[in-house]
C-alpha positions as CSV (number, residue, x, y, z in Angstrom):
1,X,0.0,0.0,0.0
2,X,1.5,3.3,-0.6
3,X,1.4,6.4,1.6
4,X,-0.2,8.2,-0.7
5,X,-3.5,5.8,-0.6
6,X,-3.0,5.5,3.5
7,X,-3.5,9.2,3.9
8,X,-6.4,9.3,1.5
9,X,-7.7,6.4,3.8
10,X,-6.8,8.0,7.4
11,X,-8.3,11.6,6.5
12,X,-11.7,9.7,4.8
13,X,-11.8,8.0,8.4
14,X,-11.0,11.1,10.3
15,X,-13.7,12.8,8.5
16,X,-16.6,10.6,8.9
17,X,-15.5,10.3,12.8
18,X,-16.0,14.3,12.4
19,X,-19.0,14.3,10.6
20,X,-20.5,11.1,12.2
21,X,-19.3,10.9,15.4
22,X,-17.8,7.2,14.4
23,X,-16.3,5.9,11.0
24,X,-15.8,3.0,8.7
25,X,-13.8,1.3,10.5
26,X,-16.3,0.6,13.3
27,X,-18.2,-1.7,11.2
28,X,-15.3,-3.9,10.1
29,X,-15.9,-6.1,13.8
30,X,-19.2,-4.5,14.6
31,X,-20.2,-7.0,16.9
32,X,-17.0,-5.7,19.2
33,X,-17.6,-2.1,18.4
34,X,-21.4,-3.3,20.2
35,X,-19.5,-4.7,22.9
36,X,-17.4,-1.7,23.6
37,X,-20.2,0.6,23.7
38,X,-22.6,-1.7,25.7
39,X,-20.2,-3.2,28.6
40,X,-19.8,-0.2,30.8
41,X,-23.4,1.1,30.0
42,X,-24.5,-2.5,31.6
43,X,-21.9,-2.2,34.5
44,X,-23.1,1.4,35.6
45,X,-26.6,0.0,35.2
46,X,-26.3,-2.6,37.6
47,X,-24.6,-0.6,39.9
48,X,-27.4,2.2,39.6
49,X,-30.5,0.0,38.7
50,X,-33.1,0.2,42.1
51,X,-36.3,-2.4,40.5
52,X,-36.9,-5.5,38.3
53,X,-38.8,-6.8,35.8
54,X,-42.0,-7.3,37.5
55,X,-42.0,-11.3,36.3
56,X,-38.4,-11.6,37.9
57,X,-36.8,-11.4,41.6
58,X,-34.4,-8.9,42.1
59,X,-32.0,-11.2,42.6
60,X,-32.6,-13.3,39.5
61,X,-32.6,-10.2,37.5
62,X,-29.5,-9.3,39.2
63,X,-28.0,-12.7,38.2
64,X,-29.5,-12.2,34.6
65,X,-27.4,-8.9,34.2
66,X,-24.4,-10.7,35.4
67,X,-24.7,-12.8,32.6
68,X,-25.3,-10.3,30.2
69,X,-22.1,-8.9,31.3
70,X,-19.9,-11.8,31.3
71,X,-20.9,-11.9,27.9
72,X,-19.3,-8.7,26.9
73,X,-16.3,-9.2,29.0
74,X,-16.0,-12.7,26.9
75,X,-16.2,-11.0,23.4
76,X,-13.8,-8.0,24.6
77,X,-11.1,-10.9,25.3
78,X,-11.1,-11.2,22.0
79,X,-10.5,-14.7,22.0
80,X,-10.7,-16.3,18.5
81,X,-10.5,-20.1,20.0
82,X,-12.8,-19.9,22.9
83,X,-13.5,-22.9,25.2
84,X,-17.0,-24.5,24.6
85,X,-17.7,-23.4,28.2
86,X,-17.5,-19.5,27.0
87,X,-19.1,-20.1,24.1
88,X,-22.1,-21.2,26.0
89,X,-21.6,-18.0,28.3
90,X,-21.2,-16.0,25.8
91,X,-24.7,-17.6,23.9
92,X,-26.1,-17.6,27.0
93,X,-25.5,-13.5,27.7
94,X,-26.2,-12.7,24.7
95,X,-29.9,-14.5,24.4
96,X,-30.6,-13.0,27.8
97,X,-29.8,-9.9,26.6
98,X,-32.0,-10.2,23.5
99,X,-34.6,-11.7,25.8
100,X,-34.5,-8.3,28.7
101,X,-33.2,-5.7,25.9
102,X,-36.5,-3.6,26.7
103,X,-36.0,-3.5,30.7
104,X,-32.8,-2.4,30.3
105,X,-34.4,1.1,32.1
106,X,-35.5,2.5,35.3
């Protein structure tokens, strides 16, 4: 690649993160960039969230967003050969999350 194409590149990126507020490149590993964004928004939530879903305990929806969260924390490791055991975790966090996406408030 020549520098003159790399520049082209890093200013076209540099502007959309200008213009946008993100660029391109974000949406080469989405699925991180998701990650990223979600995993301290669901960490402060848990730490600030004062009710439950009215089908669930407190403490089951407690144990539900600790899922959730070790299901980020598994994708952020960035580990292209997980175990069988994460993958679960991760599936596991991830259909939770799918499954409680709209009581993620308070």
């Amino acid at each position: 690649m020549t520098w003159n194409v790399f520049s082209k590149r890093v200013w076209k990126l540099r502007y959309q993160k200008l213009t946008r507020g993100w660029d391109d490149s974000q949406t080469w590993n989405l699925f991180i960039e998701i990650a990223k964004f979600s995993l301290p928004r669901l960490k402060r939530f848990r730490e600030l969230n004062n009710g439950h879903p009215s089908t669930l305990t407190e403490k089951r929806w407690n144990t539900i967003l600790d899922q959730i969260i070790e299901a980020f924390e598994i994708i952020l490791q960035d580990d292209i050969c997980r175990s069988p055991q994460l993958t679960k975790k991760v599936n596991r966090g991830l259909s939770l999350f799918s499954e409680h996406f709209e009581h993620l408030w308070w």
